[in-house]
C-alpha positions in Angstrom: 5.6 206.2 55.9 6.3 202.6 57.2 7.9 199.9 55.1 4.3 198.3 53.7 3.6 202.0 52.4 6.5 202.5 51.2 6.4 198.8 49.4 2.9 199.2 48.0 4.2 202.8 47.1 7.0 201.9 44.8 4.8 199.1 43.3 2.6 201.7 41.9 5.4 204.2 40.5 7.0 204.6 37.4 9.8 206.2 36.0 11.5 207.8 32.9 15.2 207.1 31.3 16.5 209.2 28.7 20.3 210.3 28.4 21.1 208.1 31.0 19.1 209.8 33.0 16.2 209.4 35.9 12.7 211.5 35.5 10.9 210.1 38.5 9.0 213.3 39.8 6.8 212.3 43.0 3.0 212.2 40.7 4.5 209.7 38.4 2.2 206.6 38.7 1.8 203.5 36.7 -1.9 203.9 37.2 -2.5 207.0 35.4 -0.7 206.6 32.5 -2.4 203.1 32.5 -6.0 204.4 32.7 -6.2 202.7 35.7 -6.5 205.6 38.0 -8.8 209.6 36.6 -6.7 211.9 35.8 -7.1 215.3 37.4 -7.5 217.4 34.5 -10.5 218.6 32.6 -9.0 217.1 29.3 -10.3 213.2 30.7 -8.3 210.7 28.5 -6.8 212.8 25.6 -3.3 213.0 27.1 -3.0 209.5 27.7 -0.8 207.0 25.8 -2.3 203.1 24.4 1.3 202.4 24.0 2.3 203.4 27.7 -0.6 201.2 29.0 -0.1 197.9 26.8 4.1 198.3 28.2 2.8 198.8 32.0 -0.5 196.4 31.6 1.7 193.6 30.0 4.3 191.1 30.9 6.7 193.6 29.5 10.1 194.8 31.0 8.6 198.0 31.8 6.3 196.6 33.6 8.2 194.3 36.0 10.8 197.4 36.2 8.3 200.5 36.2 11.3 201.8 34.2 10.6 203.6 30.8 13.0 204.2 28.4 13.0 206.5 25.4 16.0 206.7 23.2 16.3 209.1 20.8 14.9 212.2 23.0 16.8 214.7 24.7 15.9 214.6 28.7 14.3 218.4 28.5 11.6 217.0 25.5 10.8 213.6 27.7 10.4 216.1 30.9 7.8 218.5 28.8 6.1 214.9 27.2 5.3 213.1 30.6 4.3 216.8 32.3 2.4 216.9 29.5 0.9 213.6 30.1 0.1 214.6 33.3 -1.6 217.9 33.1 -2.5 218.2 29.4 -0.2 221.5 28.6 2.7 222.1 27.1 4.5 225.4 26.4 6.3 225.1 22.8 9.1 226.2 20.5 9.9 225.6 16.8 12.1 222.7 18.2 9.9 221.4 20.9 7.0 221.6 19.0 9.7 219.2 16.5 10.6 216.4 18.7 7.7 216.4 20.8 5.5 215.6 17.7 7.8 212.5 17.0 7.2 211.7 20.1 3.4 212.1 20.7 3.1 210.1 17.0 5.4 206.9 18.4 3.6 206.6 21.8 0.1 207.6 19.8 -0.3 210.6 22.2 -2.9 212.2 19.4 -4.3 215.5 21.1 -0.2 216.3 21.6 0.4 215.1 17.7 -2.0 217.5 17.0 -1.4 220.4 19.2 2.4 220.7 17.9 1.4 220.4 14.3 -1.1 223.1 14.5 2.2 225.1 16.1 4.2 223.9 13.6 2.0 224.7 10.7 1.2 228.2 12.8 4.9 228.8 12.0 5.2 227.6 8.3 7.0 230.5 5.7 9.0 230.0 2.4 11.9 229.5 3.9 11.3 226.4 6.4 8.4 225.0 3.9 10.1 222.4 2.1 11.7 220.8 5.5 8.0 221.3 6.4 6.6 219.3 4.0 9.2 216.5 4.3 8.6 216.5 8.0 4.9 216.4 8.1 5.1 213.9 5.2 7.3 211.1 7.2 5.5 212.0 10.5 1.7 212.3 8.8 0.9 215.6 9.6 -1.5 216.5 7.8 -2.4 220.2 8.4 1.2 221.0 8.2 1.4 219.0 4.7 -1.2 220.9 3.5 0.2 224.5 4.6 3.9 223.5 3.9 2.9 222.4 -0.3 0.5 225.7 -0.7 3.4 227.4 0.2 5.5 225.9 -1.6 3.1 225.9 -5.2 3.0 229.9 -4.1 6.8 230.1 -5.0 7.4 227.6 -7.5 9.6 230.2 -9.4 12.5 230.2 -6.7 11.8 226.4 -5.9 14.9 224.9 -7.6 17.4 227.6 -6.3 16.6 226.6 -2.7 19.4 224.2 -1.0 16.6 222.3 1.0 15.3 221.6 -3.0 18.5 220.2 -4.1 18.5 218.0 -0.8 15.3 216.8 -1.4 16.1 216.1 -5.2 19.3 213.8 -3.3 17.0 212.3 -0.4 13.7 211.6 -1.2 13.1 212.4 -5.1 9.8 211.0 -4.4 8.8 213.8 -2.4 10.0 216.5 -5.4 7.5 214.0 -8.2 4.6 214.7 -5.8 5.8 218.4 -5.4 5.3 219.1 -8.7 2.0 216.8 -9.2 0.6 218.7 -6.8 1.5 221.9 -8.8 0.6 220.4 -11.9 -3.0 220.0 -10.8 -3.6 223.4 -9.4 -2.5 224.9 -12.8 -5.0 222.5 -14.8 -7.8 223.1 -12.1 -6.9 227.3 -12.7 -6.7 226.8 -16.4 -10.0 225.2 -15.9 -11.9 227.8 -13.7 -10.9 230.6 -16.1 -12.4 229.2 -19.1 -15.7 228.4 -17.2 -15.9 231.8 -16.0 -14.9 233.5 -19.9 -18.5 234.9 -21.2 
């Protein structure tokens, strides 16, 4: 590669920085995650971030730099995000699945959002459902809302004796009002059904 290729070359890549350190693997180019260039995966757009393209499309730090940085994010969960990006899969764990949906939600990478909460909600039981339901609350997930309170309204009985209860009562007594609201109106719709269905 001569100098000119090489120039042109580094004008069109783009790299990563978490932890203080470098993701620049030899695919990473402005022009995909901008929607400039196809992407060569049968998903089409899906994996690709608005929030990415305004930073690289804009007179923007990133993109005078072609340097991305993302705080917060430990350098293993940005190197599954941008393969992700890149090739539309993702292999998951309880706390991949995590971070990587905090992600997905920030840079508004929705069919990621998505496919981590369905994980998330796939792995929903009584004893990581009221973290569940915070999580999904602050982070709008849905699906995992909806699983994570069911559960929760299932085993109402041992609800106050949990720890993650007494935190919540501490944190966000909000959450614990609606909780019970929630539970409050699937009694009275119950009560409700019953008498239609006395003769």
């Amino acid at each position: 590669m001569n100098e000119q290729q090489a120039n042109v070359t580094s004008a069109y890549r783009v790299e990563f920085r978490a932890e203080n350190k470098v993701f620049a693997p030899s695919y990473l180019f402005r022009g995909i995650l901008s929607f400039e260039w196809p992407i060569l995966v049968n998903f089409g757009q899906i994996s690709r971030s608005p929030v990415f393209k305004a930073m690289l499309d804009n007179e923007m730090e990133e993109s005078r730099s072609g340097m991305i940085k993302i705080f917060d994010v430990s350098y293993d969960v940005l190197r599954s995000f941008v393969h992700y990006l890149y090739t539309a899969e993702v292999l998951l764990d309880e706390q991949m699945a995590f971070e990587l949906l905090v992600l997905a939600e920030k840079y508004q990478v929705k069919h990621l959002k998505a496919f981590c909460e369905k994980f998330m909600t796939s792995k929903v039981n009584n004893d990581n459902a009221i973290a569940s339901y915070a999580f999904a609350h602050r982070h709008n997930a849905k699906q995992l809302l909806d699983a994570a309170l069911s559960l929760i309204m299932d085993n109402m009985a041992t609800l106050a004796d949990k720890e993650e209860y007494k935190e919540l009562v501490e944190k966000d007594p909000r959450l614990v009002v609606e909780i019970y609201e929630a539970y409050l109106t699937r009694q009275v719709n119950t009560a409700s059904k019953d008498l239609i269905q006395q003769p």
